[in-house]
TORVEX-166448 format. One record per residue: residue in one letter; x, y, z of N, C-alpha, C in turn. Coordinates in steps of 0.2 Angstrom, whole numbers, plus 5000, padded with zeros to 4 digits. Layout:
residues N
aXYZXYZXYZ/...
//
This chain:
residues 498
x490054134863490654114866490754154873/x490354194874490454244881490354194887/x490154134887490154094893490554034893/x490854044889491453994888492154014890/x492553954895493053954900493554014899/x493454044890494154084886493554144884/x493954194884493654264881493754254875/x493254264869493354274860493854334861/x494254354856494454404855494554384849/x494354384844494554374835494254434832/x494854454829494854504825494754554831/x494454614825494154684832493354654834/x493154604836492754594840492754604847/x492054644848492154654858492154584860/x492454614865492354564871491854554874/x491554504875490854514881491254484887/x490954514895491254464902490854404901/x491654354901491354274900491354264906/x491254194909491154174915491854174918/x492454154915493154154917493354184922/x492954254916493354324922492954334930/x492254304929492154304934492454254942/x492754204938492954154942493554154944/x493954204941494654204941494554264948/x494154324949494254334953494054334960/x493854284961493754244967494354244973/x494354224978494954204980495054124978/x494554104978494854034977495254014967/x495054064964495454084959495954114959/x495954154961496654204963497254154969/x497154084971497554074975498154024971/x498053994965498653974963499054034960/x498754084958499254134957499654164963/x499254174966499654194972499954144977/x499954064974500454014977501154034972/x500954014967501554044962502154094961/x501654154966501954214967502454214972/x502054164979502354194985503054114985/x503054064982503654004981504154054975/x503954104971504454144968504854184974/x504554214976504754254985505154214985/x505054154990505354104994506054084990/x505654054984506654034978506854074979/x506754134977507454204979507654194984/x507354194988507554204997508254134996/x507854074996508154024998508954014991/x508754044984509354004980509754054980/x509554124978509954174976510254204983/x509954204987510154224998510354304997/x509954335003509954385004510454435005/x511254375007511854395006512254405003/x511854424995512254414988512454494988/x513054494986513354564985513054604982/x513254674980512954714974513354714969/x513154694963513554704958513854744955/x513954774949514354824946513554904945/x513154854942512654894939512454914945/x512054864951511554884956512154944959/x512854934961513154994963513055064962/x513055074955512655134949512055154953/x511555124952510855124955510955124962/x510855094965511255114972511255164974/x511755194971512255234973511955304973/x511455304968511055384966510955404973/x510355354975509955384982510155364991/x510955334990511055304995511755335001/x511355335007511855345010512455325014/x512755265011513455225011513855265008/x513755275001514355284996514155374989/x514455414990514455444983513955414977/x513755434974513255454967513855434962/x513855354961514255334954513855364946/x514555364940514255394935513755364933/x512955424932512655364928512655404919/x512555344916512955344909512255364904/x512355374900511455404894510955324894/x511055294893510555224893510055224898/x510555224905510155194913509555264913/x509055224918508555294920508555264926/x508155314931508455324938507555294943/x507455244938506855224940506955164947/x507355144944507655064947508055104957/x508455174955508655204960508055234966/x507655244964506955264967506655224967/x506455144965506055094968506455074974/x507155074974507555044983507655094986/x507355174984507755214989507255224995/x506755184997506555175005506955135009/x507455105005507855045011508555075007/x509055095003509655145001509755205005/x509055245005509155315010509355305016/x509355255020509455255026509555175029/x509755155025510255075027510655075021/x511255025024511855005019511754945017/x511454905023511154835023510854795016/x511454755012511254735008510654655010/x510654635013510254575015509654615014/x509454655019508954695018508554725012/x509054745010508654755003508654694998/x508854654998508754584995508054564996/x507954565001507254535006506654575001/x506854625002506354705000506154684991/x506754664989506654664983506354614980/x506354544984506154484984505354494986/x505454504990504654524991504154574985/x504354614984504254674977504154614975/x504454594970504654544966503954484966/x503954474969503354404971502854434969/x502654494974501654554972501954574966/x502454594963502354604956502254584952/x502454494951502254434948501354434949/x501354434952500554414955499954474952/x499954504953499654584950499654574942/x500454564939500454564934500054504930/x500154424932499754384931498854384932/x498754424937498054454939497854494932/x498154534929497954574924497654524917/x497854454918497554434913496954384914/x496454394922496154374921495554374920/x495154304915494554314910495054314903/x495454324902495754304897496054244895/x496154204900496554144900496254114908/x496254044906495753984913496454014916/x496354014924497054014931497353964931/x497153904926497853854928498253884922/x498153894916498553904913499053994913/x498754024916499054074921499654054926/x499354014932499953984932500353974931/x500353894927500953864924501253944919/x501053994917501454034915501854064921/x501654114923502154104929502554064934/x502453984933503053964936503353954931/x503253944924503853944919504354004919/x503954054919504454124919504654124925/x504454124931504854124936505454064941/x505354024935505653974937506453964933/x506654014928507154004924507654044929/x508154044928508554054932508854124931/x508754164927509054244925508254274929/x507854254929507254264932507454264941/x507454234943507754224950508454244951/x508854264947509454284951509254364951/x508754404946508754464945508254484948/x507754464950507254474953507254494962/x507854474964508054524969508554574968/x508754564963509054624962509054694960/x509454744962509454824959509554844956/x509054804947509054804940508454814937/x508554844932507854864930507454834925/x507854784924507554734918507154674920/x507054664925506254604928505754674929/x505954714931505154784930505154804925/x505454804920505154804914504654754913/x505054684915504654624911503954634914/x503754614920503254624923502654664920/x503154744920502554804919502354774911/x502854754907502554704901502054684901/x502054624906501454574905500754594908/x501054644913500254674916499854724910/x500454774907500154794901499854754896/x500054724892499754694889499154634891/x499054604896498454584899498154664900/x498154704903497654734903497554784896/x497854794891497654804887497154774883/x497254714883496754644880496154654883/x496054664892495554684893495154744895/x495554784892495154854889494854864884/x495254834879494854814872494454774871/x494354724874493654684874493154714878/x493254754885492554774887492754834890/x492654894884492754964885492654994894/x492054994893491954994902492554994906/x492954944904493454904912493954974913/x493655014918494055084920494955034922/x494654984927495254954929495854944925/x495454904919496054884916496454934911/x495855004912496355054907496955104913/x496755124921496955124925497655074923/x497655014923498254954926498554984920/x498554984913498654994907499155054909/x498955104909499355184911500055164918/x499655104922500155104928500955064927/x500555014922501054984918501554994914/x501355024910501455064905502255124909/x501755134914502255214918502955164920/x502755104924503255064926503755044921/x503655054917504054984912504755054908/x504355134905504455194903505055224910/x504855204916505255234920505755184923/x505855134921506355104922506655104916/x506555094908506955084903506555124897/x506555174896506055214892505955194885/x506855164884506955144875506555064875/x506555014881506154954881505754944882/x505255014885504555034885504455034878/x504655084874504455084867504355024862/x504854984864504854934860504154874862/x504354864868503954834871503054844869/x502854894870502254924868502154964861/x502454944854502154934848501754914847/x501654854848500954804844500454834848/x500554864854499954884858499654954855/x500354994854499955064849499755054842/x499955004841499654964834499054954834/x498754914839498154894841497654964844/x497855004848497455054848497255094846/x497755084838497655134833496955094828/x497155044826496855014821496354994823/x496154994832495354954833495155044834/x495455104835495155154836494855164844/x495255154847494955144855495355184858/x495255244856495555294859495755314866/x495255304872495255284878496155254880/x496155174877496555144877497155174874/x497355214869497755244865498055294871/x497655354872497855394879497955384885/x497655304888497855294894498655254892/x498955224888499455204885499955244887/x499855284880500155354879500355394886/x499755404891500055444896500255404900/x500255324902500855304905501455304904/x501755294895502355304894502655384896/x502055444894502355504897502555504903/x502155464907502455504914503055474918/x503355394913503655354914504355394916/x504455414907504955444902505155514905/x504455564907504755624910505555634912/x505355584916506155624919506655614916/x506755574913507355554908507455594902/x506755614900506755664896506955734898/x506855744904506955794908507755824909/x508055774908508855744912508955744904/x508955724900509255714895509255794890/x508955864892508855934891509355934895/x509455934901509655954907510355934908/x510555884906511355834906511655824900/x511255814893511455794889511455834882/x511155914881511055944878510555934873/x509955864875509455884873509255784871/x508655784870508455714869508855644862/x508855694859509155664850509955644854/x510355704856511055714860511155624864/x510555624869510555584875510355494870/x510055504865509955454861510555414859/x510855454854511455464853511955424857/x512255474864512455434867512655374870/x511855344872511555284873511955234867/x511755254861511855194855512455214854/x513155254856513855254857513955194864/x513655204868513855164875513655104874/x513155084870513055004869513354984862/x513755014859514355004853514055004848/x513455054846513155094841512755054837/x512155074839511355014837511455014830/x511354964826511154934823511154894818/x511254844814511054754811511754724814/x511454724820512054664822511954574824/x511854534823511354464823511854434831/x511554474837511654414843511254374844/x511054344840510654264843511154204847/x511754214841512154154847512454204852/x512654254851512854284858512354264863/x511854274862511254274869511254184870/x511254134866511454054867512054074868/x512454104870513254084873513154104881/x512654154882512654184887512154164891/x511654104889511354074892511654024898/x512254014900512753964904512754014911/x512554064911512754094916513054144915/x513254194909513554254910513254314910/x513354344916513054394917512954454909/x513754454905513554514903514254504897/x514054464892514254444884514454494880/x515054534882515454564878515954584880/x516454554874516254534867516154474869/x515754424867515354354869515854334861/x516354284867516854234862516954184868/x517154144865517154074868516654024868/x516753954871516453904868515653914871/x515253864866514553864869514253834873/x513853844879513753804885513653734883/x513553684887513253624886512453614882/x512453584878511753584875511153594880/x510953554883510653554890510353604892/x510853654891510553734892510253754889/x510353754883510053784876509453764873/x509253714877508853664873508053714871/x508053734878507353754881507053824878/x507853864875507853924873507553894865/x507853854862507753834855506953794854/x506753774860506253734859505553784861/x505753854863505253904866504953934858/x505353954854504653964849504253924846/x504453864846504053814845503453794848/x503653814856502953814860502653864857/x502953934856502353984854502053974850/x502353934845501853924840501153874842/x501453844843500853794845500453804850/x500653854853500153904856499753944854/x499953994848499754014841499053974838/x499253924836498953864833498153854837/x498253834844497753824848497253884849/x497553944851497153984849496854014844/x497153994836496654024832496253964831/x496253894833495853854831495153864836/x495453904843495053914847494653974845/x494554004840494654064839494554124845/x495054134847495454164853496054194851/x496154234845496954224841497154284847/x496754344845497354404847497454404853/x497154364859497354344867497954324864/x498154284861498754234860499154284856/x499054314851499554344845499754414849/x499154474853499854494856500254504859/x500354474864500854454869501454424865/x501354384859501954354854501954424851/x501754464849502054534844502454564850/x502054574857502454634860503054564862/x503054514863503754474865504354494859/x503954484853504754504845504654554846/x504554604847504654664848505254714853/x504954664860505454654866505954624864/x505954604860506654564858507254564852/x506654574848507154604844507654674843/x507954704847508554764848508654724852/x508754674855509254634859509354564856/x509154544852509554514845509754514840/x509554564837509554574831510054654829/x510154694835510454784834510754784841/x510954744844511854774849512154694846/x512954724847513154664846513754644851/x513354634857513354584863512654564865/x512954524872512154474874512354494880/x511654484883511554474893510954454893/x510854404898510354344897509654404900/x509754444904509354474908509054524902/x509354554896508854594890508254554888/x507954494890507454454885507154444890/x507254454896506654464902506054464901/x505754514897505254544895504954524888/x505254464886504954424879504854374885/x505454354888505154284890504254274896/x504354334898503654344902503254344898/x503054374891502554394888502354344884/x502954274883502954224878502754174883/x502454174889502654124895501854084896/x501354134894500754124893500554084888/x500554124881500454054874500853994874/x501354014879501953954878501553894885/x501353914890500753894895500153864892/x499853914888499253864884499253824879/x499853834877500253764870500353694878/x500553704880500753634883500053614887/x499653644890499253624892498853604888/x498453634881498153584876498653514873/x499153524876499553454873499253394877/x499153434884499053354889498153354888/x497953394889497153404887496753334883/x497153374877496953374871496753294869/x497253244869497353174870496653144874/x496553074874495953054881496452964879/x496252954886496452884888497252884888/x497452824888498352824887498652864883/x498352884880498952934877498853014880/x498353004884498553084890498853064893/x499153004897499552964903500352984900/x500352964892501052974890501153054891/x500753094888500653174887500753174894/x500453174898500653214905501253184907/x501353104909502353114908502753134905/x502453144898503053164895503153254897/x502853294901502653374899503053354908/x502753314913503253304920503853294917/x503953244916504853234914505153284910/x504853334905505053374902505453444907/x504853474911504653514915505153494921/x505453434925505753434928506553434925/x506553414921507153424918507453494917/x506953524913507053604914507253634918/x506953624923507053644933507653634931/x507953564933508553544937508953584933/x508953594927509453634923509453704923/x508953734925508953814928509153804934/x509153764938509253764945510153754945/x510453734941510953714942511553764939/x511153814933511453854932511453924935/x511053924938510753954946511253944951/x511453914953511953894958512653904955/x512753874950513453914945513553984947/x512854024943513054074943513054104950/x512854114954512554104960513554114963/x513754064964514354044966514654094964/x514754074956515354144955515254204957/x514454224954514354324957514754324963/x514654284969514754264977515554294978/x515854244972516654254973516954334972/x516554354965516954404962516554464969/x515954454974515654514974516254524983/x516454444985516954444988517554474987/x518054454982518454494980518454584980/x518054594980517754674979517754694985/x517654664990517454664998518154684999/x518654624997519154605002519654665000/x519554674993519954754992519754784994/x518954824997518854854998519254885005/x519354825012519554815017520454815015/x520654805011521454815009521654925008/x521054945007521155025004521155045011/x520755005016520455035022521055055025/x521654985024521854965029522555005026/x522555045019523055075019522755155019/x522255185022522255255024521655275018/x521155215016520755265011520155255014/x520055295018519255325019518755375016/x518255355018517755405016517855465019/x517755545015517755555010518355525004/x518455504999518855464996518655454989/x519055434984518955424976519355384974/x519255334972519455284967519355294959/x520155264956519955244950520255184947/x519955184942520455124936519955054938/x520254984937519854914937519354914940/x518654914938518154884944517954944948/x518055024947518255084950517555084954/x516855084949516355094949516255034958/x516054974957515854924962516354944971/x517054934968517454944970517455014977/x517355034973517055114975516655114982/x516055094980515355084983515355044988/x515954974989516054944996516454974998/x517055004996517455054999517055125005/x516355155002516255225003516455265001/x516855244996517155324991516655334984/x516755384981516555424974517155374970/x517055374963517355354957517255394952/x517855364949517855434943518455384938/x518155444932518555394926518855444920/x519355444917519355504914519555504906/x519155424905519155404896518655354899/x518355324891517855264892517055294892/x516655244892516355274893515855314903/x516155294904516055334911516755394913/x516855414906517355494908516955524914/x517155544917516955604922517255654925/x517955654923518455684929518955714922/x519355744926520155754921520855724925/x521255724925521855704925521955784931/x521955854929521855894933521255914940/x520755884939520455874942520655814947/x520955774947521155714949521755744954/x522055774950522655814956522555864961/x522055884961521755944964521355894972/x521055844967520555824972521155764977/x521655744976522055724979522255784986/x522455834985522455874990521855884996/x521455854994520955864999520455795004/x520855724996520455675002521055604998/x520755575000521355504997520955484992/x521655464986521455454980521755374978/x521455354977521955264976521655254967/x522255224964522055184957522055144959/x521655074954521755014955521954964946/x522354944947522454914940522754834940/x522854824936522954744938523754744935/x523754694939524754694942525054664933/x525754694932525954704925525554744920/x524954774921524754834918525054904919/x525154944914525354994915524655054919/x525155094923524355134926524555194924/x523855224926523755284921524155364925/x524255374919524955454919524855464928/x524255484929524355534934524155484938/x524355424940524555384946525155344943/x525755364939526155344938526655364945/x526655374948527255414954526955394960/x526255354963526055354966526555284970/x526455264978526655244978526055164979/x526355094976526255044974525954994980/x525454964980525354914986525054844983/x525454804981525054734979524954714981/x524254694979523754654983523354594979/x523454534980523054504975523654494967/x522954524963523254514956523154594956/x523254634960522954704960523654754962/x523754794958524154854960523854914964/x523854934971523354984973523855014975/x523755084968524255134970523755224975/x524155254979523855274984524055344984/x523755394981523955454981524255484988/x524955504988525455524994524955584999/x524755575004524355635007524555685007/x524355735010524755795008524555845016/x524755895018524455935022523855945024/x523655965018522855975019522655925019/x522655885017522255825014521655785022/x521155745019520955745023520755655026/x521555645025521455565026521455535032/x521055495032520655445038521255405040/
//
């Protein structure tokens, strides 16, 4: 089989280098991927536009290494992976367009790289078609330029695992134990617990085929991932089990909770489902999510008939693994947690349709390939469509943010400056002030603390109009604005208001 278009991998059988891998890297092989990669670039550019605000999260992140605004709380879950991939363009620009660009671009070579990892594994069209189905759904391009760490997981996902595949078949391949570690590091230093889960099947696998090599390059990409977090969680949190802990208190305490329809409620465009109540989107949207295991199976199917099982089975183990503690152990949804199943399920999901149209000769591959066009296009317009929704909305709320932020300006809050209460965190970061909170889970401050720091720079709550506001801006004086009460800490002599 080693000269045949697919690499054997059955059972623990080496790999031998089949022709594939020769021809995949070629440049005339390596150019559909790299069309694939560089039309995901450009979607970004052109749906998502590089003048989309920053959100609540990206503010967080942002905010660590940037010089606009103060170091918002970060909380036990986040790792500071995501603040250190944008701090070339944070440290020294405010410019969001700019770093949209930056990220878009990332975004595109890291698509490509990562599909490059698998090949010899899988023919280049069927590579393809997996990366434009991944990169074509629309939580895939709304996040892909953004200042989130949940499409670098995905990515470092699927390059690991390609290159895990191809280190196990052809011990030799330095490279792909090399990608393996690099990937591995990537995926651990953006989200250390979705590194973990993500890569099981793969410490499964290099425990039970015994390929130690594989095992320690694995191994020591997670450590070097994880370092710092593990670092910071001694150092911030009284010790790793402490920082754990906390984590599964912020996410409302891990464990059997069944979000499957939360994540179908969340599929319509909301960014972040919880508590996820209310009605369920239009069918239309759902469909493709309820029809994707189906494709995996039959992708399953084709490659053990192929005998090619474990190209195809693990990418499906690290996808339920990536997925499951975000359906089955929080109980909210946010469509951006399944990132990283959806990449790894993108490939067998890729070579189930493509045996579908294959498979067939004469008219009834004419209906097959209509039927997989028609299907395929449909899909689009309904990613594309809730792409623009959401698109719109993020637009409006990130405006809203803006327009109070120029409301605090225009009543005396400059930077140096602190905000609290609604929104404190985003709010904050267009403003140039620090935020602070002092319950919830981003405590950081006290009530005394808050009075003290009043004396020295301007302090505004912000709460929503007929809510009661908290003790220590109960006295402040009042400025409506909106649906917003912006109450304004009195300056004081020393004070250092702009």
């Amino acid at each position: 089989m080693s000269g045949s278009a697919y690499a054997t991998l059955a059972g623990t059988r080496r790999l031998g280098p089949p022709t594939a891998s020769r021809r995949s890297e070629s440049p005339r092989g390596a150019g559909p991927l790299a069309a694939v990669a560089g039309a995901f670039t450009l979607a970004q550019l052109a749906l998502v536009r590089p003048g989309l605000g920053l959100g609540w999260d990206e503010a967080v992140y942002v905010s660590q290494l940037s010089a606009h605004a103060p170091a918002a709380f970060f909380s036990a879950p986040r790792a500071r992976g995501i603040s250190l991939l944008v701090a070339p363009i944070t440290s020294w620009s405010s410019s969001t367009p700019l770093l949209r660009v930056y990220l878009a671009v990332l975004a595109g070579l890291a698509l490509y790289l990562a599909l490059r990892a698998w090949r010899g594994l899988f023919q280049v069209r069927v590579l393809a078609l997996a990366g434009a189905l991944f990169a074509s759904l629309w939580v895939t391009l709304l996040y892909g330029p953004q200042a989130m760490p949940n499409y670098w997981v995905a990515v470092g996902a699927l390059a690991a695992t390609g290159c895990c595949l191809r280190a196990w078949g052809d011990r030799p391949d330095r490279a792909a134990l090399w990608g393996l570690a690099a990937s591995a590091s990537l995926m651990a230093w953006m989200r250390p617990t979705d590194a973990v889960w993500v890569t099981l099947p793969l410490l499964v696998l290099a425990l039970t085929v015994r390929h130690w090599r594989l095992l320690v390059a694995l191994l020591a990409g997670l450590a070097s991932g994880a370092v710092e977090w593990v670092i910071e969680a001694y150092v911030s949190y009284g010790g790793l089990t402490e920082r754990l802990h906390a984590a599964s208190g912020i996410e409302g305490g891990l464990g059997w909770h069944v979000a499957v329809v939360d994540q179908l409620r969340s599929l319509g465009g909301r960014a972040l489902c919880r508590p996820c109540a209310g009605a369920m989107p239009n069918p239309a949207v759902d469909v493709w999510w309820l029809v994707l295991p189906v494709l995996a199976v039959v992708g399953l199917v084709v490659a053990v008939r192929a005998r090619r099982t474990a190209a195809t089975l693990v990418p499906l183990a690290c996808a339920a693994t990536a997925a499951f503690p975000y359906l089955f152990m929080i109980g909210y949804a946010a469509p951006r947690f399944l990132l990283p199943a959806y990449a790894l399920v993108a490939i067998p999901v890729a070579d189930g349709l493509i045996h579908l149209v294959a498979a067939p000769t004469g008219a009834w591959r004419r209906v097959a390939v209509t039927l997989l066009v028609v299907g395929l296009a449909g899909h689009l317009a309904v990613q594309l469509a809730v792409l623009e929704r959401t698109v719109s909305r993020t637009n409006a709320q990130h405006r809203d943010w803006s327009r109070t932020a120029a409301e605090l300006h225009r009543l005396g809050v400059h930077r140096p400056c602190l905000l609290t209460g609604q929104d404190a965190i985003p709010i904050a970061f267009y403003t140039g002030c620090a935020s602070a909170a002092t319950g919830g889970h981003n405590a950081n401050t006290s009530r005394t603390a808050l009075d003290r720091t009043a004396h020295r720079m301007p302090v505004a709550d912000i709460t929503p109009v007929g809510s009661r506001p908290p003790a220590y801006a109960h006295d402040w004086p009042a400025h409506r604005y909106g649906g917003l009460d912006l109450r304004v800490a009195p300056a004081t002599d020393g004070g250092d208001v702009g």
